[in-house]
C-alpha positions in Angstrom: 34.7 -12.1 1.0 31.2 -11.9 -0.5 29.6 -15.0 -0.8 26.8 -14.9 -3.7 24.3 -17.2 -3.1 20.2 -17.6 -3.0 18.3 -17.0 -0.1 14.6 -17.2 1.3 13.1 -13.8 1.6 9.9 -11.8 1.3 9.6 -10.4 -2.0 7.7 -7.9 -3.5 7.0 -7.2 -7.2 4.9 -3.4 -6.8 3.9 -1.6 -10.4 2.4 1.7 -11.3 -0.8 1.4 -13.7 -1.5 3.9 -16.0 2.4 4.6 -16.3 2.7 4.9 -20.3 0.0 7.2 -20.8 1.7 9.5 -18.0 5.0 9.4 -19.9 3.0 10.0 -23.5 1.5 12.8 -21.8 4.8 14.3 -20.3 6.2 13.9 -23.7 3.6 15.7 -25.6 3.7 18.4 -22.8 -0.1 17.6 -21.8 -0.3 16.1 -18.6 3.0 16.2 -15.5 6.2 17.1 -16.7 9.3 15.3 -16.7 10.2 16.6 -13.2 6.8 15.5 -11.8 7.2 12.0 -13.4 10.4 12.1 -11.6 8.6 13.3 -8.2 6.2 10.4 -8.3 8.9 8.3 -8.4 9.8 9.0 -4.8 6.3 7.7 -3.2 7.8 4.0 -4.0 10.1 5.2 -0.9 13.7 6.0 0.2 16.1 3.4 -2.0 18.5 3.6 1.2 15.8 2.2 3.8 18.6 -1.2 4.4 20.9 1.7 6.1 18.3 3.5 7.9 17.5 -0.2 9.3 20.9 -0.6 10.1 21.2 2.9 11.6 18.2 2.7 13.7 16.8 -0.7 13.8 13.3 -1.9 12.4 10.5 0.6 12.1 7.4 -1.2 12.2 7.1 -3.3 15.0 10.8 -2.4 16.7 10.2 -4.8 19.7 9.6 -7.8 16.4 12.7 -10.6 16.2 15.3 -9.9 13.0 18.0 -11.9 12.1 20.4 -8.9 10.5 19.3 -5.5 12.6 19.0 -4.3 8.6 16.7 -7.2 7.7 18.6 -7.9 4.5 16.4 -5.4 3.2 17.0 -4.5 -0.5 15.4 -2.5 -3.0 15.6 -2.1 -6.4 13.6 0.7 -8.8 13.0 -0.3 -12.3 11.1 2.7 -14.0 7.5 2.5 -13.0 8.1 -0.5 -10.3 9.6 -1.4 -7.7 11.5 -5.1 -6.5 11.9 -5.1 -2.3 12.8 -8.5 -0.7 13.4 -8.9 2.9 14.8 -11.7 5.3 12.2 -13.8 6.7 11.6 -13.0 10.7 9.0 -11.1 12.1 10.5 -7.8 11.6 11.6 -8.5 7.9 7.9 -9.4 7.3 6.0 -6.7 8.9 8.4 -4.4 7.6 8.6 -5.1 3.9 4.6 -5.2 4.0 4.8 -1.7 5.5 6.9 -0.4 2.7 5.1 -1.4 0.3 1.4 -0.3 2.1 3.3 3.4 2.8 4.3 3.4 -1.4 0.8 2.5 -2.2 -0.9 4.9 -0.2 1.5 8.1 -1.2 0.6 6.7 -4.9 -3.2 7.2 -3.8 -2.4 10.6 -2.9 -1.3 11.9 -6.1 -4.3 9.5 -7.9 -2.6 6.4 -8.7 -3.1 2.9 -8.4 -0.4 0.0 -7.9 -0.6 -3.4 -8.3 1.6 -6.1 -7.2 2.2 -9.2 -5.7 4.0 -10.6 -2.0 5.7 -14.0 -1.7 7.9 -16.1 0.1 10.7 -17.7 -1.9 14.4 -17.7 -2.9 16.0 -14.9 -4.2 19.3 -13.1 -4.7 18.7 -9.9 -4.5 21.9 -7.3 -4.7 21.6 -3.6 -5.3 22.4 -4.3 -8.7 21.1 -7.7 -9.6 17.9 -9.6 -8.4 17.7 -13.1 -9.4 15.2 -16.3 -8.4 12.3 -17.3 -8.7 10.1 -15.8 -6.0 11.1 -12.4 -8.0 10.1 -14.5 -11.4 6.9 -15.9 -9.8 6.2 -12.2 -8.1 6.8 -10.2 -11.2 4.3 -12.8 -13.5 1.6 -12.9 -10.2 1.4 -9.4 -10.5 -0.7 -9.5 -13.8 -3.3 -12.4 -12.7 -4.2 -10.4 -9.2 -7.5 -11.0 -8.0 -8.0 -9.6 -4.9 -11.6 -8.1 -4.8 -12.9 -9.4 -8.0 -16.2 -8.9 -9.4 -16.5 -10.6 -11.9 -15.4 -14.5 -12.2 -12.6 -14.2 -14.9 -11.4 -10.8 -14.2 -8.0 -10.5 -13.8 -5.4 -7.9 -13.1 -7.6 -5.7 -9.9 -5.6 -2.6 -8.7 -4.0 -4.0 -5.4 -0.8 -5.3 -4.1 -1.8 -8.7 -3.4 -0.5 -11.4 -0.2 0.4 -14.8 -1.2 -0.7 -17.5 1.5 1.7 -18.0 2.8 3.3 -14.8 3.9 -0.2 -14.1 5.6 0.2 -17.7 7.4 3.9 -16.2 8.5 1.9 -13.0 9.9 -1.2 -14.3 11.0 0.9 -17.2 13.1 4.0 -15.7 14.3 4.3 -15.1 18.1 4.3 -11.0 18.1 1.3 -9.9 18.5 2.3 -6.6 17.2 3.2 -7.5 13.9 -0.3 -9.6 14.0 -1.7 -6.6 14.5 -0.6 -4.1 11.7 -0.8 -6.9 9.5 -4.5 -7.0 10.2 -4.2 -3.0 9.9 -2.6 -3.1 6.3 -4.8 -5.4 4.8 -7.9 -6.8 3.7 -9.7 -10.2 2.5 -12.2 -10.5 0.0 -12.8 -14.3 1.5 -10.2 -15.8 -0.8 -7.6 -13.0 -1.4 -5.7 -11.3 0.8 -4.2 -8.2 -0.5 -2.8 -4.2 0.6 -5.6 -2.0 1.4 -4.3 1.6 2.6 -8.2 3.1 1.8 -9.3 1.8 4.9 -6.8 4.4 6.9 -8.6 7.2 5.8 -11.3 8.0 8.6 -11.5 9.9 11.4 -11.8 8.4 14.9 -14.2 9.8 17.1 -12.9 9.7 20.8 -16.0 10.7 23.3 -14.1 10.3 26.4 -11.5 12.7 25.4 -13.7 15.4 25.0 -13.8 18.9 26.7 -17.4 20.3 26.1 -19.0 21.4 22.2 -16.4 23.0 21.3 -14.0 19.1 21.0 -17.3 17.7 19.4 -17.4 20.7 17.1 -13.8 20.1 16.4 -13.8 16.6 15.6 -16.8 17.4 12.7 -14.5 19.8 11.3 -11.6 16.9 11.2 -14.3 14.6 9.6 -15.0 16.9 7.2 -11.3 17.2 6.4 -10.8 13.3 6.2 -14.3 13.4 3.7 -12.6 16.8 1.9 -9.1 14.3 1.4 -11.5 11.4 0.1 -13.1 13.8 -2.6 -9.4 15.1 -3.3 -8.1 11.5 -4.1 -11.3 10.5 -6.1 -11.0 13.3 -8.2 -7.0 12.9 -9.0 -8.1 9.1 -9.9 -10.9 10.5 -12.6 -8.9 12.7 -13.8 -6.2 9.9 -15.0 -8.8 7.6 -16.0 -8.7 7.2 -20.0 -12.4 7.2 -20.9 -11.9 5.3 -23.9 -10.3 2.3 -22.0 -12.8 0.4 -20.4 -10.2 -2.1 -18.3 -8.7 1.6 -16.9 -12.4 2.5 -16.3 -13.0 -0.8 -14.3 -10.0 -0.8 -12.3 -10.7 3.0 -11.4 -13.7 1.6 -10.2 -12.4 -0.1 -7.2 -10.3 2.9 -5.8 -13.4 4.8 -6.3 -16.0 2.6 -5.3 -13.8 1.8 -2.2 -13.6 5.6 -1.1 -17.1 6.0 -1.3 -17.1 3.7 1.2 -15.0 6.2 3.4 -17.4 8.9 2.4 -20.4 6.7 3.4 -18.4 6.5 7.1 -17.8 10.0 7.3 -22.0 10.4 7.0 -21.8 7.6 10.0 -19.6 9.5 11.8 -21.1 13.0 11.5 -24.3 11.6 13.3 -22.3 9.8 16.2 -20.9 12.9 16.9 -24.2 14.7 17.1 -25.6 12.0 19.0 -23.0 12.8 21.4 -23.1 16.6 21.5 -27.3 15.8 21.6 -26.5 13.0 24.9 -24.2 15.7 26.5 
């Protein structure tokens, strides 16, 4: 028999911005249709992930300790967001932070930004029905995010931010693989710690697998496809941008701030690879 009851879990509150004015659009036939709207939809991620868990074990970290080989993992699609929760281990961590960093970076793709929120705390959380109030205190976070702030009382920045204390669970657990793509998937402004898929978008230049000019020539033409992505994704962001909302003007400005700063690595990289080619 099925025993409802609350449980501790990491959950995650993640929300499209810029939703409405994409469904106003669709409905007025000037922007993505219907089927698009229903396309995007999709980069939140597969609805059926607890099965694929319990099919094939933890993705992220396999090797991490789990309680349930499906890590109680639940998610629920509301419209434009998205409730996951997760049992608290390792793997249910690493995991559920993964999830979400994969949504937000497909959402990037297409140029759109998410916000959200990560805690610890006790939920129920059915396919059906989420109740409790780390869901309450996720969904309400969400609004008030910080992370990467420039200005003292601005509230409501574009990114999935980390409550303390799941980042004391990753940053302290014994696995140091989890520790690892934790540090991968993230970023601190100092104070905040929050998602930050941008900074996967570079190209690594590997000198001591290289064959002769023609692997240094190779790896400038990959850079230039990484820098040719970056220009891809900050034009899809203008292009949403409402230029008569200045909060949607200054939010845009982190994503596109921030992949300037990609660009500006891509420059970096360019002339490490010709010192190389120059050295050999």
């Amino acid at each position: 028999m099925h025993v409802m009851e609350f449980k501790e879990k990491i959950v995650a509150f993640v929300d499209i911005l810029g939703w409405k004015d994409l469904v106003r659009q669709a409905e007025s036939g000037t922007g993505r249709s219907l089927p698009e709207l229903v396309g995007l939809l999709d980069c939140f991620g597969p609805v059926d992930q607890r099965a694929r868990f319990e099919d094939a074990g933890p993705k992220c970290c396999p090797a991490a300790t789990f309680h349930e080989r499906n890590l109680d993992f639940r998610v629920t699609q509301v419209s434009d967001c998205a409730i996951i929760s997760a049992e608290i281990s390792p793997a249910g961590v690493i995991n559920l932070i993964n999830y979400c960093w994969t949504a937000v970076f497909h959402f990037l793709e297409h140029g759109i930004m998410c916000r959200g929120y990560i805690k610890l705390g006790s939920v129920y959380h059915e396919d059906q029905h989420i109740i409790g109030s780390a869901y309450q205190d996720a969904y309400t976070a969400e609004r008030n995010v910080t992370a990467f702030k420039r200005e003292a009382d601005e509230r409501g920045t574009p990114f999935v931010e980390v409550d303390p204390t799941v980042m004391t669970y990753a940053e302290d657990c014994n696995d140091a693989c989890v520790k690892t793509m934790y540090s991968r998937m993230t970023r601190s402004d100092g104070v905040v710690t929050a998602l930050f898929p941008i900074q996967r978008i570079k190209h690594h230049v590997v000198p001591e697998r290289t064959d002769g000019v023609g692997s240094y020539l190779r790896q400038l033409e990959s850079n230039n496809n990484v820098r040719k992505r970056i220009l891809r994704y900050k034009a899809s962001i203008e292009v949403l941008v409402n230029p008569d909302n200045p909060d949607a003007i200054r939010k845009a400005r982190h994503y596109l701030d921030a992949l300037d700063s990609q660009l500006n690595l891509c420059d970096e990289t360019d002339v490490a690879i010709n010192a190389f080619v120059r050295q050999g």
